[in-house]
N, C-alpha and C positions, 0 to 999 in steps of 0.2 A: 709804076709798080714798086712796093715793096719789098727788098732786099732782105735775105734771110743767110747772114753766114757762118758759115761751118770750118772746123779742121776736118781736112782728110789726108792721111798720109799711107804711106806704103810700112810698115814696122820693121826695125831692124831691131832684133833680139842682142838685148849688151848684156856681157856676163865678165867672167876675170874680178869677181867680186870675191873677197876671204874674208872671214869669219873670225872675228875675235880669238884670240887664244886655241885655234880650231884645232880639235880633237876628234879625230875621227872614230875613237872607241866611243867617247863623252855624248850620250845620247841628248844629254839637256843641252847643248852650244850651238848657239844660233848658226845657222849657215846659210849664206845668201849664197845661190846659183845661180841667177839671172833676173834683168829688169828691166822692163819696156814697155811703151815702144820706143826708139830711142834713133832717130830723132821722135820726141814728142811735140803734143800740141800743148800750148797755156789753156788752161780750164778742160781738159780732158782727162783721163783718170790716168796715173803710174801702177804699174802692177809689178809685186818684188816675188820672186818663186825661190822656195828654199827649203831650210829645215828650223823647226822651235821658232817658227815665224812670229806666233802669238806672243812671244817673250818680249816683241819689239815693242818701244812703249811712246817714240818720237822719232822723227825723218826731218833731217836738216836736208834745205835745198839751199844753193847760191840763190844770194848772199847772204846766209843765215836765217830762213827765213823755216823757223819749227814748225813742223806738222802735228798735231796729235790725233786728231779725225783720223781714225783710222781706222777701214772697211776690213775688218778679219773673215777672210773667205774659211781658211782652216788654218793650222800650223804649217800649211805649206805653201800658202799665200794669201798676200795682203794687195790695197788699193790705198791709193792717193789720189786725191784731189788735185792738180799742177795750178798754183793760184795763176792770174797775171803776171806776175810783175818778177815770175821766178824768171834766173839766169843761167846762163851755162856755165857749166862746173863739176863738178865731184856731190857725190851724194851721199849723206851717213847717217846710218841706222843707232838710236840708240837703244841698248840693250836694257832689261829690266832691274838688273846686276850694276848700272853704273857703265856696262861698257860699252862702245862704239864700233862701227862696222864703218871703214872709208873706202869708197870704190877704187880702183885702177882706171874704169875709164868713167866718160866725159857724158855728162848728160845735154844731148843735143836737142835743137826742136826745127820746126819747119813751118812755114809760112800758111793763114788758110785759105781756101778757097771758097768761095761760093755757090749757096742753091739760092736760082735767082726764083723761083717761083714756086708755090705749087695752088693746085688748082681742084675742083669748084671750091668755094671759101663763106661761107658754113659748109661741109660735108657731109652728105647723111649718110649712116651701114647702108650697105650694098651697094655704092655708087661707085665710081672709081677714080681712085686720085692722083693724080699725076706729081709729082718731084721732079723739078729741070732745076738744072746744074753741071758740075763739071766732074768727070771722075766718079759721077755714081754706080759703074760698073764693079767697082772696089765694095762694094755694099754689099754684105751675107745677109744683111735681116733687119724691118724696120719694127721699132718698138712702140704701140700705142700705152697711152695709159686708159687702163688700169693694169697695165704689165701682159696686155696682148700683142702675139709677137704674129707678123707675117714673116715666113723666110721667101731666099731668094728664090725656090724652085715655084713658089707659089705668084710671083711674079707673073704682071700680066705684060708688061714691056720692063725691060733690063739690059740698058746703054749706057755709054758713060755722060752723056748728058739730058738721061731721062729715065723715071722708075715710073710704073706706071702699076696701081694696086686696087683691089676692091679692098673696099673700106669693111672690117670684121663689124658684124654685130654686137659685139660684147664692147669692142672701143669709147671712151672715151672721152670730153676734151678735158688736154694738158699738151704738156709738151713731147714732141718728136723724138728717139733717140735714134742712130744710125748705127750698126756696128759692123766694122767691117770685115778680112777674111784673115787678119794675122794670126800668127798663133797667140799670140796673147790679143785680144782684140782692142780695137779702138773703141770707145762708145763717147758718140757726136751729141749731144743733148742740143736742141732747138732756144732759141733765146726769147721766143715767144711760143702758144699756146696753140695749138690745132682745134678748132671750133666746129665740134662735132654737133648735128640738128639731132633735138630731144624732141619726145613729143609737147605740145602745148596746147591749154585751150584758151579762150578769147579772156575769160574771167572765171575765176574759181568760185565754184555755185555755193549758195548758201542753205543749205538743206535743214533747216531750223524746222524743231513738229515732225519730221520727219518718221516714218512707221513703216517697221518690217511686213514686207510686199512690196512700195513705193518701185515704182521703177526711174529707174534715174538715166538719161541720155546725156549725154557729152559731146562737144562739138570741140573742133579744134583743128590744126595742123599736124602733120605728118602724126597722125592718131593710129596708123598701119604698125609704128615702131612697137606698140606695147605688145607685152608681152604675158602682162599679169595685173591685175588690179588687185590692190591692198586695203582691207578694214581698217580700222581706229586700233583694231587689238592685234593684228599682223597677220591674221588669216586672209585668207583670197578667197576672190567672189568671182564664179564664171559671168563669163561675156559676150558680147558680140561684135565685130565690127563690120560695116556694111555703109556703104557711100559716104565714108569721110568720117560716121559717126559712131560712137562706143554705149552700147544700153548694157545694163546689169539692173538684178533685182536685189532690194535689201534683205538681209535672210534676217531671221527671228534673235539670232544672237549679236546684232551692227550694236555698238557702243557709239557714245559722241567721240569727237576728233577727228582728224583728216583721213580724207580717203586720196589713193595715189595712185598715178601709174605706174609702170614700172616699164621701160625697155629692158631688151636685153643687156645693154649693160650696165647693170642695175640701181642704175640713177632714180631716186622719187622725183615725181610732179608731182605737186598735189590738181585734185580733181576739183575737189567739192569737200565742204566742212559741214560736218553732222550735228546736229543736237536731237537726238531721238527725244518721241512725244512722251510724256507719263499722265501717270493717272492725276487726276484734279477733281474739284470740287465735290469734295469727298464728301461725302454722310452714311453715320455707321447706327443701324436698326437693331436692336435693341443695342444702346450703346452704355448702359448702367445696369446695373445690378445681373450685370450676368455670373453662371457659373457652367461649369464642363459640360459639354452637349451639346450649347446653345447655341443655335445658327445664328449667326449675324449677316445681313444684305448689307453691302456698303455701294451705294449710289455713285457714281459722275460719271467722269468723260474718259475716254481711252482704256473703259476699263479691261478692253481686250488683248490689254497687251500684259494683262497681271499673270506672273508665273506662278509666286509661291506668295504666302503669307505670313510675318512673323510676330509671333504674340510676345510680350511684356514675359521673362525668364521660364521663354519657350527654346530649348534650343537647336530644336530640327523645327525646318520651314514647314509649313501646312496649307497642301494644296487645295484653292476654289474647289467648293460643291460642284460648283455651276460658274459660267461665265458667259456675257453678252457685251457688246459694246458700253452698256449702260452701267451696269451692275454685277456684282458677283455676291457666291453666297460660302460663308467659309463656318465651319464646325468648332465653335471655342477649346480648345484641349482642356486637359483638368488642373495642370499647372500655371494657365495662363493669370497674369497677376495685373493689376491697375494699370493704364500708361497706353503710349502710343502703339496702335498697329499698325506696323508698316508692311506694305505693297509693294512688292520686286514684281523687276523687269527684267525681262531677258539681255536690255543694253544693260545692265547693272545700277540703271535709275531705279529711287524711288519714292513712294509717297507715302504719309503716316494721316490716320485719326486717332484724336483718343477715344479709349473706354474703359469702364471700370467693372471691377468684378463685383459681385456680391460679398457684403459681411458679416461676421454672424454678429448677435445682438442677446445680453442675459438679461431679462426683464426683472427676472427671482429666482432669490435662491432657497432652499427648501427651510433650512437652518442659518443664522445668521446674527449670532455667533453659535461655533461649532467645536466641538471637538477633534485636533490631530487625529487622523485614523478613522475618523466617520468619514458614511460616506455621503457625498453634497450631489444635490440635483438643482441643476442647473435648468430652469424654463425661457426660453426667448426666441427666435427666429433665426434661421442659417446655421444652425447649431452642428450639422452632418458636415460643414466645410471644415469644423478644429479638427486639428489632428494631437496637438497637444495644447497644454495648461498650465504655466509659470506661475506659483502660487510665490505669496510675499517668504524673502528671505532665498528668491532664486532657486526655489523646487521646481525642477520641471518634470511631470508626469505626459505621459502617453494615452490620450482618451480614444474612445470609439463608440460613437453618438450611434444609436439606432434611426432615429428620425430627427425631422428639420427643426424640431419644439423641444425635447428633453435632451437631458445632458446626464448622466450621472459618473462619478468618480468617487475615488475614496481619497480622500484630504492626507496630502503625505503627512509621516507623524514628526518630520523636521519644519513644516511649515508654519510660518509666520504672517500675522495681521498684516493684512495691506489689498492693493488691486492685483486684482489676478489678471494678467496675460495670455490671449488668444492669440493662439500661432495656427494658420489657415494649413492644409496640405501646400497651397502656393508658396507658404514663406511670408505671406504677406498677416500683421500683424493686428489688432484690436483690443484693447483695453477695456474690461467688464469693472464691472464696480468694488467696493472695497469689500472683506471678509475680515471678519474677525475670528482669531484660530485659536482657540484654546492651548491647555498642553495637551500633550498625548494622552490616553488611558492603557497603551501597551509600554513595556518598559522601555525604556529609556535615557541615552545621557544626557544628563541636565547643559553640563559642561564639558569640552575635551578638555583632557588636562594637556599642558603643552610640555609634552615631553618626549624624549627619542623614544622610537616604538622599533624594536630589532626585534629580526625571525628569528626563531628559536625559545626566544625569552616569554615574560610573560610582562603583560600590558594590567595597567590597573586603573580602574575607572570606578565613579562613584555613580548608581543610578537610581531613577526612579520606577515606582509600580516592580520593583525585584518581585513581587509574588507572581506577578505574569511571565518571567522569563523562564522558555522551554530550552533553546539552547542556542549557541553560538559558531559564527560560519565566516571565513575570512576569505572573500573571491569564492566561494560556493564551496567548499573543504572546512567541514565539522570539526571544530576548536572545541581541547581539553578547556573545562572551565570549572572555576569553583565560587563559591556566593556566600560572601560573608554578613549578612547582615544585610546593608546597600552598597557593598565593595563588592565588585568582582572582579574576577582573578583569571585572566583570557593567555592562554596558552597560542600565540603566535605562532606560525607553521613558520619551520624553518626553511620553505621554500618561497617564503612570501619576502616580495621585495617592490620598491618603489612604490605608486599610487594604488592602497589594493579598497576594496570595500569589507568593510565590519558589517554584518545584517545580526539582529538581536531580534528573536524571535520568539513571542510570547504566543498562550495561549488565545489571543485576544489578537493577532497582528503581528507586523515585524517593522522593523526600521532598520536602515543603510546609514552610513556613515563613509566619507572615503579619508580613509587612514595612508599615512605616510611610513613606510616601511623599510627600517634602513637594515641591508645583508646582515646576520648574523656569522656564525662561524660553522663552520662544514658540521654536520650531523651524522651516524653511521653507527645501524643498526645490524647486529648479526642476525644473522638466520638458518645458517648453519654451521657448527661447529663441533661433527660428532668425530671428527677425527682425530691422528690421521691415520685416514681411510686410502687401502691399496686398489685402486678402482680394476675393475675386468668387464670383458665383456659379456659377462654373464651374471647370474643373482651371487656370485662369488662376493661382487664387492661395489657396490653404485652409491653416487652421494644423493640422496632422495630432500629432496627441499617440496614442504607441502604448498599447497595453492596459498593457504590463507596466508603466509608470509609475506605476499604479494597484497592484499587487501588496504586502500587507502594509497597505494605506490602509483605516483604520478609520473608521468612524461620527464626526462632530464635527470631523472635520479641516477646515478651510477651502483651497477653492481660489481663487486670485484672478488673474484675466486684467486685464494691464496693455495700453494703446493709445491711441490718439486716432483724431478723426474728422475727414477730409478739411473740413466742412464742416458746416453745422447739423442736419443730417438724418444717417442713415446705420442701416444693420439689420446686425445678427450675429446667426445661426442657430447655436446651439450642438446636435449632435446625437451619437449614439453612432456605433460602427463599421458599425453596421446600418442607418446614414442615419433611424435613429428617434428626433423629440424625446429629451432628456435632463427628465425632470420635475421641474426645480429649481422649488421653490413662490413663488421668488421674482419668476420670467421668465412665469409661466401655462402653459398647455396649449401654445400655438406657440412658445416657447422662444425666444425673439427677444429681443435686446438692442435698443434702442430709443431713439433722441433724446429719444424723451418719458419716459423712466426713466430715461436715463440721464445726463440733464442738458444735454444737448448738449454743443459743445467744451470745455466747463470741466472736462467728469469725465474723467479718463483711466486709473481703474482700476474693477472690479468684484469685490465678494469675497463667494462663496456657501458655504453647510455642507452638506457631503457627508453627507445623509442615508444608511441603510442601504438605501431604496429606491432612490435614486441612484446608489448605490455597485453595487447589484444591475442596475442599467440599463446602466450602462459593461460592465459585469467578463461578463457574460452574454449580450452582444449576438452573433448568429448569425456576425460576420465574426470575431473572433476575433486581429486583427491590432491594431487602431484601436479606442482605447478612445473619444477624443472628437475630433468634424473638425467646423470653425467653417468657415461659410462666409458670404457678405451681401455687401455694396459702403458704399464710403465710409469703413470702417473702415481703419485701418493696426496690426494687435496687434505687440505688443513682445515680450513675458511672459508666460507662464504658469508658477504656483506653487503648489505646497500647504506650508500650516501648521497646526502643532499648537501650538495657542494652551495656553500655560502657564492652571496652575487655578490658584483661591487660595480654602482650602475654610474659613469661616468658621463655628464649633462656636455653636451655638444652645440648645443643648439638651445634658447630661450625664447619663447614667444611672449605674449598670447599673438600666433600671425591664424587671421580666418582665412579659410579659403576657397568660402564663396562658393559661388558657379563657375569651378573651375581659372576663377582670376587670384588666388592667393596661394602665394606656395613660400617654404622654408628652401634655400642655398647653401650646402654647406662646403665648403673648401677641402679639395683632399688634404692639407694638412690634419686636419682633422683626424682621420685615421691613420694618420702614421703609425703609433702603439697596436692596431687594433692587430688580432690574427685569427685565421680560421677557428672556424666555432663561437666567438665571440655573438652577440648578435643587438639588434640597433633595433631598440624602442623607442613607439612613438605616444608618447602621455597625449591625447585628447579629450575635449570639454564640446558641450554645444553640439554632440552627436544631432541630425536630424535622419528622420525616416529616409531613406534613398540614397547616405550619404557614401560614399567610395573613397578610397585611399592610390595613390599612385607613388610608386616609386620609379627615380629612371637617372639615368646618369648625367654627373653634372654639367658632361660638356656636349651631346649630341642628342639631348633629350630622348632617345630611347631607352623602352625598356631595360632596366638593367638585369632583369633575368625574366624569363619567360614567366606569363601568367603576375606579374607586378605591377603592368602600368598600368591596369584597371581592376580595384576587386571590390566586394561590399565591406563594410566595416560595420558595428557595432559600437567599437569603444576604441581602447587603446590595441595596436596591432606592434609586430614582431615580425624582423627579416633577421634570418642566421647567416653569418657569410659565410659561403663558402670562399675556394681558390679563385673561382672565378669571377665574382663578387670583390672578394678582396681588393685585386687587379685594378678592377674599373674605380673603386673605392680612393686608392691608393693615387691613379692617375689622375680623376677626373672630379670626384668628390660626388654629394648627391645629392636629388632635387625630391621631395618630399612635397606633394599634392594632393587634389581631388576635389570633391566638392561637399559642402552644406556640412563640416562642420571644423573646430578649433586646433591649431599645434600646440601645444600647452610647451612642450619641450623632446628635444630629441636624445637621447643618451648611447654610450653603446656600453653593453653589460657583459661583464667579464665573471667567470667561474674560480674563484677563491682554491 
């Protein structure tokens, strides 16, 4: 029989140990107050109880042999390792400071004794195992692995030459530890492994094809142990077990990979290895010339195991009509585009056919060559799938076919000779034949001149058909203009900045242009200035500003009321012509200008931003005369003004980045907004707008939205975020991700007010 031996000793606690330079006020200076067990064993653990124990950085033992291993329970105790080959001697701590701790006494050890056996060997939970040897009545508690402990009271025999235990469920094999009753305890570690009985089967099944329902039996040894049986993807499957044998059913979600048992102490076996069935030998009915609607039957094997279906830049799955072993029947969406469809499984397998959608086709065109600005009719087949029309020179218009045969559009008056481009509602593309484009017959510029264009100023261009021109429109806002001859003379809003659109509109038609718009210099219009007026709160004295002063005043314009105050106190009631607060966010709900806001006599002006709910309070109020009547006491107003504070749009970001179906996005670094500060706010220039396209913003380090209502919204064109504080914050921290889908970044800027 094999011999198994052990240290066991009885522990005497050694102390008479001092402390460095020891300072009893000195709360940071190590101090060793005892360490044992002493006599110790070689390869059993030293334990040092003290104070700023953690400070210890190395333990010299006789004959110089350093420790650094070293087990930190807390600052009040530590453990060592005792190698072999250590001797008797004095023991010293070194401190993390460079200094040293030498004991007073003698670190002794003592001889070991032996456990000559223990028994049954493999061991299964719940049997019960016996330990013979000498002196195991010294024994408080046996430790299995995985760090389950029986204690002594649980003992089923406790002698000094025999422990007798049921073996825990949860155990199992490694090695033994014994710890016994000192005050600081002994812990015995085994020099070999305790060989705990797992469950086992004869050979691990091959469950290949395999299909949710299958029931699977298992055969095997101690198969009573399990506890749990485990999927490929870490869920559990109920079971049975019943005369040696384990049955479970596959449920609809089993993936390929191993299946296992599990005892209780929570060891895998594998059982059986899955490769769940998928669908095969596909064929897809009508598989060409489809479009939205169209049911498609796709024929093979296993078809009953198809969950969802995914079409070609579909991006939600689309469930079977119908479904049979054989066959299933699935509804084309209206987005779906040329390419493989593929067949999900509930295991996360799957399988693909190709098909193609339908294309449109321009047989003729009504005119050919044509005139800019006529309109062209288009005859051919699949005509109702365009949604838009890339005419030559990169015009793209937005069509909408009545039926499957005609087409009609009006030829933008920028387009040029060449093949015209079918863009489906899918995205998916077609080439029609060539067109030849005349010029325009509505006015027109021949040529941009290439010159800086600033708001405020005035823009001069030479044009064609000048007798057709009605009048001119910069971003949808009616431009001062004058017409000299074929010069004309375009009055740029001084709120106009960065990418705006020119539209020149004749009696015949209009034409777009997209103009590059560099800030002018702040603008600032009076509107009232009949004082200065002592205001009260009666017909005594009111600054009466009419509605039409307001007329053509956009969103972001600033108004600023100039005055003083009689004295330290004094109120102005700012309201509409309906005598109803005005809800500037900066005055609250009672709209009052106030000594305590407004600094008392030191401040003699106020300047607010004419939001578009503001603007909608003035411009709308029931009287119809009186856009704003200030009334209060103590006040004296001077002035009132609005300005149109010059931009200065600062480029952060360069594309051109697409971004697709949601796979393309701009990154930008919070360095980036370092300068930036509230109010400020971050445009985004886009091109290649499509029908359905959304914008996303979100922050650049945990991809949420960065403010509510921004990680998804629709778009049109170019869009605009103002930061706020909290904005800012995340700006500053984390930087931002700029997304969405179906259409261009052109560039990202952030635009500051002059």
């Amino acid at each position: 029989m094999k011999l198994y031996k052990f240290f066991i000793l009885i522990v005497v606690l050694a102390t008479a140990f001092v402390a460095c330079e020891r300072d009893e006020h000195n709360t940071t200076t190590v101090i060793l107050e005892a360490f044992g067990p002493s006599p110790a064993i070689r390869g059993s653990s030293l334990t040092f109880i003290g104070k700023n124990l953690d400070k210890v950085v190395k333990v010299i033992l006789p004959e110089n042999i350093e420790i650094t291993d070293i087990e930190r329970i807390d600052n009040e105790k530590i453990k060592i390792a005792i190698p072999q080959n250590a001797e008797v001697g004095y023991v010293k701590l070194i401190c993390a400071d460079g200094k040293e701790i030498v004991s007073k006494t003698i670190l002794n050890y003592t001889e070991p004794i032996v456990l000559t056996s223990w028994e049954p060997y493999p061991v299964k939970a719940g049997q019960t195992l016996t330990l013979e040897g000498d002196y195991l009545n010294l024994i408080e508690r046996v430790i299995f692995a995985d760090n389950v402990i029986v204690e002594s009271e649980d003992f089923v025999t406790w002698e000094r030459e025999k422990i007798e235990l049921v073996l825990p469920a949860e155990a199992q094999t490694g090695v033994i530890v014994l710890v016994d009753k000192a005050t600081i305890p002994l812990e015995l570690k085994s020099d070999s492994a305790l060989q705990v009985a797992l469950p086992a089967v004869s050979a691990t099944q091959d469950l290949t094809d395999a299909k949710p329902g299958d029931v699977i039996t298992v055969a095997g040894t101690d198969l009573d142990l399990v506890v749990d049986i485990l999927l490929p993807d870490g869920s559990s499957v109920p079971f049975t077990y019943a005369d040696g044998v384990i049955t479970f059913t596959l449920p609809e979600s089993v993936t390929d990979g191993a299946i296992v048992m599990v005892p209780a102490s929570g060891v895998h076996v594998a059982a059986a290895n899955i490769g769940v069935a998928v669908p095969a030998e596909l064929t897809a009915s009508p598989n060409t010339g489809l479009k939205g609607g169209d049911v498609i039957t796709i024929t093979g094997i296993n078809m009953e195991l198809v969950t969802t279906v995914t079409f070609p830049n579909v991006a939600e799955n689309v469930t079977p009509d119908s479904k049979i072993a054989t066959q299933i029947t699935v509804t084309t969406p209206a987005m779906a585009r040329s390419g493989d469809l593929v067949l999900n499984t509930a295991s996360g397998n799957t399988a693909s056919v190709a098909v193609e959608t339908a294309k449109p086709e321009a047989l003729n065109y009504n005119e050919n060559p044509i005139a800019a600005g006529a309109d062209l009719t288009v005859t051919g087949s699949n005509l109702d799938l365009v949604e838009k029309l890339t005419f030559g020179g990169n015009v793209t218009v937005t069509v909408s076919a009545t039926n499957a045969a005609t087409l009609t559009v009006t030829v933008p008056t920028t387009a040029e000779t060449g093949s015209i481009t079918a863009t489906m509602f899918n995205g998916e593309t077609v080439v029609f034949q060539s067109l030849t484009v005349n010029a325009p017959l509505v006015a027109y510029i021949p040529v941009m001149p290439n010159v800086e264009i600033k708001g405020g100023k005035l823009f001069i261009v030479t044009i064609a058909n000048a007798d057709k021109l009605t009048g001119v429109q910069v971003n949808g806002q009616t431009c001062n203009y004058v017409l000299d001859g074929d010069q004309l003379y375009i009055g740029i809003p001084s709120n106009a900045y960065g990418n705006c659109v020119l539209k020149l509109v004749s009696s015949n038609g209009e034409i777009e242009y997209t103009i590059n718009v560099v800030p002018g210099g702040s603008v600032a219009t009076v509107i009232w200035e009949d004082g200065p007026l002592s205001i009260t709160w009666n017909d005594g004295g009111r600054v009466m500003i009419p509605i039409s002063a307001f007329s053509g005043v956009t969103a972001g314009t600033y108004i600023k009321f100039e005055f003083i105050q009689n004295d330290n106190w004094g109120q102005a009631q700012i309201n509409n012509g309906s005598w109803s607060v005005i809800p500037f966010a900066e005055l609250g709900n009672d709209g009052y200008i106030t000594t305590d806001n407004a600094g008392g006599k030191s401040v003699t002006s106020l300047e607010l931003k004419l939001t578009q709910s503001v603007l909608d309070n003035i411009n709308n109020n029931t009287d119809g005369t009186w856009g704003i009547i200030i009334q209060g006491s103590d006040w004296i107003f001077t002035k009132v003004s609005l300005t149109v504070k010059a931009k200065i749009a600062e480029e952060i970001y360069t594309g051109p980045t697409s971004t697709g179906s949601w796979s393309g996005y701009a990154q930008i670094a919070a360095d980036k907004f370092t300068n930036a500060v509230v109010g400020n706010v971050v445009h985004i220039a886009t091109s290649n707008v499509e029908s359905g396209a959304q914008g996303s913003l979100k922050d650049g380090s945990t991809w949420s939205e960065i403010v509510s209502g921004l990680e998804y919204f629709d778009i049109t064109g170019d869009f605009d975020m103002e930061i706020t504080s909290d904005i800012l914050t995340k700006l500053q921290l984390s930087g931002l991700i700029v997304g969405g889908q179906k259409y261009t970044i052109e560039s990202v800027s952030i635009v500051k007010e002059m």
